[in-house]
C-alpha positions as CSV (number, residue, x, y, z in Angstrom):
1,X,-8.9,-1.9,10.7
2,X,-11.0,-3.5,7.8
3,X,-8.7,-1.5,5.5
4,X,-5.7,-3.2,6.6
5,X,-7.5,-6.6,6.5
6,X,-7.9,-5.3,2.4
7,X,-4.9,-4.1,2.2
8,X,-3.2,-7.2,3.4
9,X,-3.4,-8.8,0.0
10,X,-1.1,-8.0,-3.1
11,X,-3.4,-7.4,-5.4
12,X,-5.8,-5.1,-3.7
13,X,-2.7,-2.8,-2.7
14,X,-1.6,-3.0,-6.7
15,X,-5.5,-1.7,-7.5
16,X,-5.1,1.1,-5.2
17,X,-1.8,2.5,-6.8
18,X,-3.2,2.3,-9.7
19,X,-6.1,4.4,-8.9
20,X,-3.8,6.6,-6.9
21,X,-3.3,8.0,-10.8
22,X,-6.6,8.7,-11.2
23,X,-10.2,7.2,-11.7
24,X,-10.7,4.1,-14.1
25,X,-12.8,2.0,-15.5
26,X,-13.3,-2.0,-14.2
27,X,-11.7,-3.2,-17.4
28,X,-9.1,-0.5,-17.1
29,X,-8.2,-1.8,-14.0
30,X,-7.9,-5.4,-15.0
31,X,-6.2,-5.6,-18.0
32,X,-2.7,-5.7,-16.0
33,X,-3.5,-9.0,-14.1
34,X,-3.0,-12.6,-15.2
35,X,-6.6,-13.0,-13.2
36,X,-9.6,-13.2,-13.8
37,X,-11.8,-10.1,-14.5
38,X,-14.9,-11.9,-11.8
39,X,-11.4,-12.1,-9.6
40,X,-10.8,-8.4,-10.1
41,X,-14.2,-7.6,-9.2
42,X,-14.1,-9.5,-6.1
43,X,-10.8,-7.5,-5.4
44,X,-12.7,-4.2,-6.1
45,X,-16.1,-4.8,-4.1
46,X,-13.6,-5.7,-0.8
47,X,-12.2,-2.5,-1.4
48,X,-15.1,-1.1,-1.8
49,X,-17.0,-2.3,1.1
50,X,-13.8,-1.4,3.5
51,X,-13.9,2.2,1.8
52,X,-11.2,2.5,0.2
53,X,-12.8,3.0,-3.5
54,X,-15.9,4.6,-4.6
55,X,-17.8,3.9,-7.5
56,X,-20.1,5.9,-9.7
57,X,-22.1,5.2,-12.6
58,X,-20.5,6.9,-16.4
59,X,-23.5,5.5,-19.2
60,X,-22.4,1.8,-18.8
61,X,-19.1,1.8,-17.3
62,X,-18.5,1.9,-13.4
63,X,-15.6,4.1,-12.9
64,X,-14.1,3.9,-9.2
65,X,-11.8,6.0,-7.6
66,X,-9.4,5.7,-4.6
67,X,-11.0,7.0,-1.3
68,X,-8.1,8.3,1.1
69,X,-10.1,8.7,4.3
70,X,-9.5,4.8,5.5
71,X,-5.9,5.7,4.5
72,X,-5.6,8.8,6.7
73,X,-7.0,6.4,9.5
74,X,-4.7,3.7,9.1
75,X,-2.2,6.5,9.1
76,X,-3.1,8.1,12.3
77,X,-2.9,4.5,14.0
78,X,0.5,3.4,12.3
79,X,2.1,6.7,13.7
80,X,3.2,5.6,17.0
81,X,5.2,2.5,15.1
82,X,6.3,5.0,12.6
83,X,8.2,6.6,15.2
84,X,9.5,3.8,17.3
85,X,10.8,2.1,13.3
86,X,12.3,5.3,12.8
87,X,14.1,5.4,16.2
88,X,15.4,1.6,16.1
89,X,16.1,2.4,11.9
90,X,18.6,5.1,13.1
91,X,20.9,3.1,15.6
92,X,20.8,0.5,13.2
93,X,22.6,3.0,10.8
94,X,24.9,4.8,13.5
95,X,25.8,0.9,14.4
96,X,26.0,0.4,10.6
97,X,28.4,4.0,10.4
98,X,30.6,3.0,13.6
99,X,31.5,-0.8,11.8
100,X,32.9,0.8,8.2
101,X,35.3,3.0,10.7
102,X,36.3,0.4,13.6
103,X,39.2,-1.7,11.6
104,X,38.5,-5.6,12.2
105,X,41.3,-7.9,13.4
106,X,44.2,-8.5,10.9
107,X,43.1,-5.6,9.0
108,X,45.4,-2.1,8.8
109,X,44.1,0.2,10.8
């Protein structure tokens, strides 16, 4: 559950889907935030220390990588919501479906 405690903030998320395109550098990953690059490291050691991102050593860079495995757990708990969502997500449409047919009062039929 640490991973959702990481993932709860906006900018962590934005980290991962970035390196959900691939490995990168730190400076990579902070040159599209309006924070600071201390910030972004902050960001990245949380991630890190839930286990979501690895890290290994290129000459001087750090290059970190998205680890799925904390992913595929929160996905394995999240599955029995999935399908409850789903279930209440589809009468919502048929309900949705049924009012664009059913003609309203004072309206042709």
């Amino acid at each position: 559950m640490e991973a959702l405690q990481a993932l709860a903030d906006p900018t962590r998320r934005e980290l991962l889907a970035l390196l959900a395109r691939g490995e990168r550098t730190a400076g990579e990953l902070a040159a599209p935030f309006a924070v600071s690059r201390p910030a972004i490291s902050r960001h990245l050691r949380v991630l890190r220390e839930t286990g979501l991102v690895r890290v290994r050593a290129d000459g001087r860079e750090r290059r970190y990588a998205l680890d799925p495995a904390p992913l595929r757990q929160l996905d394995q708990w999240l599955e029995p919501y999935r399908d409850l969502w789903a279930q209440r997500l589809d009468a919502l449409d048929t309900e949705i479906a049924r009012g664009r047919r059913a003609p309203r009062n004072g309206d042709p039929a």
